[in-house]
N, C-alpha and C positions, 0 to 999 in steps of 0.2 A: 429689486434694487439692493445693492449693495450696502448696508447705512455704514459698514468704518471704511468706507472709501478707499478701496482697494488691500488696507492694510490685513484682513485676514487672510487673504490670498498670498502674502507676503509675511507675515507675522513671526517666522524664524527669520529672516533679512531682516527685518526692524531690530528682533530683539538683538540679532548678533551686531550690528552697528551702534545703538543707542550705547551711550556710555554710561556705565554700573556703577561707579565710584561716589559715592557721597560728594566729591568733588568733581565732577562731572560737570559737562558743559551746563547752564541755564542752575546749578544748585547754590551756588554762591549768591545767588540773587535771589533765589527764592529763601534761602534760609533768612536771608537780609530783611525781606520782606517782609517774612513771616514772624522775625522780632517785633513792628510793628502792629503784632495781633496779641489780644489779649491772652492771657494764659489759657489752656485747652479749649481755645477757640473752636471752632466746629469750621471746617473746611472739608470743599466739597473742590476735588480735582475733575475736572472736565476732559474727558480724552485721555484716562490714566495713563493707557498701557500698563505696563509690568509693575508700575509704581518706582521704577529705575531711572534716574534718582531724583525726580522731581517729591513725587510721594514720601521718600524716603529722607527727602531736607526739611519737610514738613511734621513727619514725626518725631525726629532727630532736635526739633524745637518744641516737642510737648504738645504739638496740637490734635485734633482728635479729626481725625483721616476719613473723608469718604470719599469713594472710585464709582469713576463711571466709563465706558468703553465698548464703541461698539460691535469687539472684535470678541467672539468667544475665547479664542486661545488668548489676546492682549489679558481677557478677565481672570482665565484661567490660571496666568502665572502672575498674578498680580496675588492671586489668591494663594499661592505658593509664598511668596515674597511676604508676604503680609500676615497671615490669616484671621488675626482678630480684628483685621478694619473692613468692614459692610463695603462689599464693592457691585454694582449693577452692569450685566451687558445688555448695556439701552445706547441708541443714538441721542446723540446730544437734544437733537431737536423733542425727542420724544419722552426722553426720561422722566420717571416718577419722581427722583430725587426735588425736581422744581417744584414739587408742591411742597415743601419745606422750606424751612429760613435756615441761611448761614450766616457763620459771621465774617467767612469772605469766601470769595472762589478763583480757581485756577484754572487756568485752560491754556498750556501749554506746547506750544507745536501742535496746535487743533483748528485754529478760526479759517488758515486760507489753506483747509484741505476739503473744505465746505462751499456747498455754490453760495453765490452772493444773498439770494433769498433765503438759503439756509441761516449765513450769518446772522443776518439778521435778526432772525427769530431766536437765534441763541442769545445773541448779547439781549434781546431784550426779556430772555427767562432768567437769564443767569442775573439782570438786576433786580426784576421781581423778588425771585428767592432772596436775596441781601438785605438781615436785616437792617434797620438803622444804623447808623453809622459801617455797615459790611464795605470791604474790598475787593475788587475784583482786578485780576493781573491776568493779561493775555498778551501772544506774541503775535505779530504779523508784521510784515516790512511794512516799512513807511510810505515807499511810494508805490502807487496803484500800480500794479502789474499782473502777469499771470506768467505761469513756466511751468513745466510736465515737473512733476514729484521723482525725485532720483531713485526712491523705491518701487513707488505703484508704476511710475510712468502716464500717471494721470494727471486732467490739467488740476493745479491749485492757481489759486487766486486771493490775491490781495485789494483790499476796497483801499487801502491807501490811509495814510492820518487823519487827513483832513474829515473823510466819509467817516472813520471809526468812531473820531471824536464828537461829531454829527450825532450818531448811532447811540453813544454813549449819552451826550447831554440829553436826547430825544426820550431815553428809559430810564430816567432822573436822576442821573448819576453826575459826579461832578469828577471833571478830568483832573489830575494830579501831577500826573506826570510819565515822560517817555523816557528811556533810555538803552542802552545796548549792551549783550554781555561778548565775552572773550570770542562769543562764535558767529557774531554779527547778527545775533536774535533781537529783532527790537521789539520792548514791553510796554502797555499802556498799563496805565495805573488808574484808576480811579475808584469815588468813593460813593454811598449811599448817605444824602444828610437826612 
């Protein structure tokens, strides 16, 4: 089975579309975000890819970068991009990184590329790992749907707000807040008390 869901088979198609720019789609928001974290915070990106430019808003604020992806080539040029931030090609669901504490995490264009029972098991590693007071921001539409992926052509699926926020309070997490950026990505927010 596939664990980055179709994207290594596509992974020049991803890279050549994702946008490079520090100002790139979803980086205005992560940088924003990412002000509300302590100084060299320890952040763990979920679903790096290339580190383009979500990665790269979060080092660009001083924080101290960890990648994870379950695409060899995604890891491979992340490790280009980057090379002194520790990056793993593990699946979300499987990753070593979880046995560690962050003091927040990101997961960015990853939750509804994931079957529903995967999510699950993600949102509730990725709150485990958060320390005290930790952050964690993920995107997924608000309302429950599903639709074939414009790159893989495979189904992604959304559990919807209502289930995410569910999912969230269920792994102790306390929900903070949604909102949307320039490219109609919408983010949940929440925190570890």
């Amino acid at each position: 089975m596939d664990k980055s869901n179709g994207y290594e088979d596509h992974a020049a198609t991803f890279i050549r579309c994702r946008s490079k720019g520090i100002n790139g789609i979803g980086a205005p928001e992560v940088r924003f975000w990412a002000k509300s974290l302590p100084p060299n915070a320890a952040v763990l990106d979920v679903g790096c890819g290339i580190g383009l430019p979500i990665s790269q808003a979060l080092v660009a604020e001083g924080l101290t970068v960890y990648g994870m992806d379950a695409s060899p080539s995604m890891v491979e040029g992340f490790k280009q991009n980057f090379p002194n931030i520790p990056v793993a090609c593990e699946a979300a669901e499987d990753s070593s990184f979880f046995n560690r504490q962050f003091d927040a995490i990101i997961a960015w264009g990853l939750m509804f590329l994931l079957p529903e029972k995967t999510q699950e098991v993600v949102i509730q590693k990725m709150a485990n790992a958060l320390s005290t007071g930790g952050k964690l921001l993920f995107t997924a539409p608000s309302a429950k749907m599903m639709w074939e992926d414009t790159i893989t052509e495979i189904e992604s699926i959304s559990l919807g707000a209502d289930r995410y926020k569910e999912l969230l309070a269920g792994s102790g997490l306390s929900f903070i807040e949604e909102f949307e950026d320039e490219g109609e990505n919408h983010y949940y927010h929440a925190i570890r008390l």
